[in-house]
TORTITI-558795 format. One line per 10 residues: number of its first residue (from 1); their letters; for each residue x, y, z of N, C-alpha, C, O. Coordinates in pm, 1 decimal. Layout:
N
NUM) A) X Y Z X Y Z X Y Z X Y Z  ...
END
This chain:
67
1) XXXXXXXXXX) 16338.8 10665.2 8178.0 16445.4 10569.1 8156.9 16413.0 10442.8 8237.1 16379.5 10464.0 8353.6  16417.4 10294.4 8189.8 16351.0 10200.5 8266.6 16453.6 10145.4 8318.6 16549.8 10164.6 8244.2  16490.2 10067.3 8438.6 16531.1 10076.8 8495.2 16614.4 9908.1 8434.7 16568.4 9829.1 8352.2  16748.1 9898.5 8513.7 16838.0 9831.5 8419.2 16803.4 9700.9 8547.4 16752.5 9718.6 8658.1  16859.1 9549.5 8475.0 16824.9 9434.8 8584.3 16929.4 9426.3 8734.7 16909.9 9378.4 8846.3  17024.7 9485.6 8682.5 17081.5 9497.5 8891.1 16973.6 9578.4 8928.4 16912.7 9530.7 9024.1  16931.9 9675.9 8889.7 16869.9 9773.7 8992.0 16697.7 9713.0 9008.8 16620.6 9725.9 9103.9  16678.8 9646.3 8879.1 16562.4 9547.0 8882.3 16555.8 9474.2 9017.5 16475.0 9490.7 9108.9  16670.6 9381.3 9007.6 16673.8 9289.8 9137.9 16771.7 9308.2 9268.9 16810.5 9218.1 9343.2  16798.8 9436.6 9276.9 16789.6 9514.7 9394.1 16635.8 9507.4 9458.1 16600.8 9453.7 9563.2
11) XXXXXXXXXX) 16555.5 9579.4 9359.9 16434.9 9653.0 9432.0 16379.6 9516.3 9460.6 16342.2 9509.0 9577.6  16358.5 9382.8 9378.3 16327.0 9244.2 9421.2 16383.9 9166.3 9508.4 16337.0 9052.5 9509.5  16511.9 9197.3 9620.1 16534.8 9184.8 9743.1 16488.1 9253.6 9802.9 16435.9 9205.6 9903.5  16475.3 9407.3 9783.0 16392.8 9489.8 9881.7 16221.9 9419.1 9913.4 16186.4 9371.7 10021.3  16134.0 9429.6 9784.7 16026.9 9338.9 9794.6 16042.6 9249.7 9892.5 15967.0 9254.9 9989.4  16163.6 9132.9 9882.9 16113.1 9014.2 9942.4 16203.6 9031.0 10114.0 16221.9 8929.0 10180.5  16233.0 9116.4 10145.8 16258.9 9162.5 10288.8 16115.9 9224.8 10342.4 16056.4 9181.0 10440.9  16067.0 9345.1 10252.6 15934.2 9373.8 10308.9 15807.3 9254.7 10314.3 15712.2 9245.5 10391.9  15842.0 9182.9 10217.1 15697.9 9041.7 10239.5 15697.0 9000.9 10365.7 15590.3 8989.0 10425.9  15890.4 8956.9 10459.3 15881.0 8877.8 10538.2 15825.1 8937.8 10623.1 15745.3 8885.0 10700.5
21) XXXXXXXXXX) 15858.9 9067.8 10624.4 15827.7 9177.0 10787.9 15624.5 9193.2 10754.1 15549.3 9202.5 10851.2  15595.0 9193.4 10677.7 15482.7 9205.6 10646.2 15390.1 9060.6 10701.4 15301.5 9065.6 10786.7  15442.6 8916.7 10619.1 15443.9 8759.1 10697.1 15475.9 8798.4 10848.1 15370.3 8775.0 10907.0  15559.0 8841.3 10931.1 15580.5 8812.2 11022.4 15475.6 8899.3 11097.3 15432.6 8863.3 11206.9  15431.4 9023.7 11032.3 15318.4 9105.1 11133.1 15203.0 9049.1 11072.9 15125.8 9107.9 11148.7  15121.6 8979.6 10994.4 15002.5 8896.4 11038.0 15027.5 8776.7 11106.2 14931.0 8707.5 11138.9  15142.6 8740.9 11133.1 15148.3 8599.5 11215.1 15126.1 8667.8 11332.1 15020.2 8643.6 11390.0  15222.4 8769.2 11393.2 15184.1 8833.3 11539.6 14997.5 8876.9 11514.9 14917.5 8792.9 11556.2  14956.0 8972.5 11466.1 14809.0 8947.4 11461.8 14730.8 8849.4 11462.4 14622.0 8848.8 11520.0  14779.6 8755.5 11397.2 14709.6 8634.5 11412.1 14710.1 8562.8 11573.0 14625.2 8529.9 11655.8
31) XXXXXXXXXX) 14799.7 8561.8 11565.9 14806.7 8497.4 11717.9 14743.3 8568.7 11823.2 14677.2 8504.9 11905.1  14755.0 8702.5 11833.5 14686.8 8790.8 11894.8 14551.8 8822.4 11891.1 14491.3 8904.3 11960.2  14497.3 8726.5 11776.0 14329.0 8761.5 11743.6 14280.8 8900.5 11744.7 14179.5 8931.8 11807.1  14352.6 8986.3 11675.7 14334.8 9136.4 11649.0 14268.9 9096.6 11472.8 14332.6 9095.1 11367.5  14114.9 9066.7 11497.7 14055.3 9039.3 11332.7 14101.0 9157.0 11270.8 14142.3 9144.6 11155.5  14103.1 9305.6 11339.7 14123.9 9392.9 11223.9 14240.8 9414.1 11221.9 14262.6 9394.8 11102.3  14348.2 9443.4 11270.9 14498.6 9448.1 11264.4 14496.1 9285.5 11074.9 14548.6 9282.6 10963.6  14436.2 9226.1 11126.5 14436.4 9133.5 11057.3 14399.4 9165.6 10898.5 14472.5 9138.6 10803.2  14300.1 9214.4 10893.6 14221.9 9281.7 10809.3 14290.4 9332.8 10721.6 14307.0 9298.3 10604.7  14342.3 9440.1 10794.5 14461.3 9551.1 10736.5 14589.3 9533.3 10673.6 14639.9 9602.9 10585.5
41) XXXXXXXXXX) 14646.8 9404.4 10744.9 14742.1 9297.7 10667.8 14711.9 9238.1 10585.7 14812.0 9187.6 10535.1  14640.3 9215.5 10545.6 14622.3 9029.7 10452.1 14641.6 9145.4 10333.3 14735.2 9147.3 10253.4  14537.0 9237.0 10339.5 14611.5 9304.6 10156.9 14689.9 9358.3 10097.5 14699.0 9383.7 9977.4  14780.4 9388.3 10220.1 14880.2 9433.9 10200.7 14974.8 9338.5 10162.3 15049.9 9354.6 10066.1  14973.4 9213.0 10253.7 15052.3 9077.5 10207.1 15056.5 9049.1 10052.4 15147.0 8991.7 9991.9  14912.3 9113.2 9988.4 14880.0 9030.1 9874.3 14930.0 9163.1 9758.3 14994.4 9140.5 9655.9  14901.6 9247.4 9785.2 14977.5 9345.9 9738.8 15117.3 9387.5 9707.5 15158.7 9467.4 9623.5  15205.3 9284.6 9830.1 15353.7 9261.3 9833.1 15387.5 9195.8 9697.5 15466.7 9211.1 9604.5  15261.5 9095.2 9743.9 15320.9 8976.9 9677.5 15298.5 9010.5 9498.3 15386.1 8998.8 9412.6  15192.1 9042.9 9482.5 15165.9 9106.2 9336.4 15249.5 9194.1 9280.5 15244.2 9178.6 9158.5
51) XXXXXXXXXX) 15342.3 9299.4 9317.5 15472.2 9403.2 9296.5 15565.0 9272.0 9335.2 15682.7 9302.4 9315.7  15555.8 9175.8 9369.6 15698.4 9103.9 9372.7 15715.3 8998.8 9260.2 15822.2 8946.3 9229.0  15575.8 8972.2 9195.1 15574.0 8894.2 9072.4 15575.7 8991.6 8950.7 15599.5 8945.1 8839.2  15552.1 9121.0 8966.6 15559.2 9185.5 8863.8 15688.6 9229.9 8839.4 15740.1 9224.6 8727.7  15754.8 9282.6 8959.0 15966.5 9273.1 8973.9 16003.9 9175.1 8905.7 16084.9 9199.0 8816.2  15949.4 9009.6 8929.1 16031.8 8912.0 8861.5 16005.4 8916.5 8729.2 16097.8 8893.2 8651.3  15873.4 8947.8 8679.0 15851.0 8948.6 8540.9 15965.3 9026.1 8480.7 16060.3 8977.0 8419.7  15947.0 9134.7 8502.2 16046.6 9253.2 8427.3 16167.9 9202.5 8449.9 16243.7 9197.8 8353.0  16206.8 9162.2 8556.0 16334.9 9105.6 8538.7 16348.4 8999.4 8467.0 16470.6 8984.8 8464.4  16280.7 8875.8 8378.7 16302.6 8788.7 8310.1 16291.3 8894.4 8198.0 16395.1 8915.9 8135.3
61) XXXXXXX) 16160.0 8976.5 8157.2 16178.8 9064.0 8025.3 16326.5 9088.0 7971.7 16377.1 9043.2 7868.8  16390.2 9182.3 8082.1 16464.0 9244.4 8073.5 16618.3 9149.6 8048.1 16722.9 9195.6 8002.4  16599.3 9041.5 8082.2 16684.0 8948.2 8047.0 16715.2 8865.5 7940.6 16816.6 8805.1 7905.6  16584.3 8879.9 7891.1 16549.2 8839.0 7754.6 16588.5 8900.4 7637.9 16603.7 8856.3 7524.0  16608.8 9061.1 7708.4 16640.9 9128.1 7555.8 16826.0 9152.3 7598.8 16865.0 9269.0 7594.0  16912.9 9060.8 7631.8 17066.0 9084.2 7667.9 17080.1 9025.2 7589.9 16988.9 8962.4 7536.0  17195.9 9023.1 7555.3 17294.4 8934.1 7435.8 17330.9 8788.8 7522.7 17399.3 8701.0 7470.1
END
């Protein structure tokens, strides 16, 4: 059952709470010059960010097919 657009953009606030905490722990790595702490973040950042454009997609889909 696919999932309806509140619960769509529920999970797309959840996404964009985890990006910040995710932004905010390579900024502390960064500053800290931990290259691999660093390492270990950046794809995850980009990984956020890719499930958070794919949330918005489905949520325009899914908006598309409402009356």
């Amino acid at each position: 059952m696919p999932l309806d657009v509140a619960e769509l953009k529920a999970i797309s606030t959840f996404i964009a709470r985890a990006k910040v905490f995710v932004q905010d722990a390579l900024t502390i790595a960064d500053a800290a010059n931990d290259v691999a702490v660093v390492r270990k973040i950046k794809p995850l950042l980009a990984r956020v960010s890719d499930v958070e454009q794919d949330i918005e997609g489905r949520i325009k889909s899914a908006g598309q097919g409402q009356p």
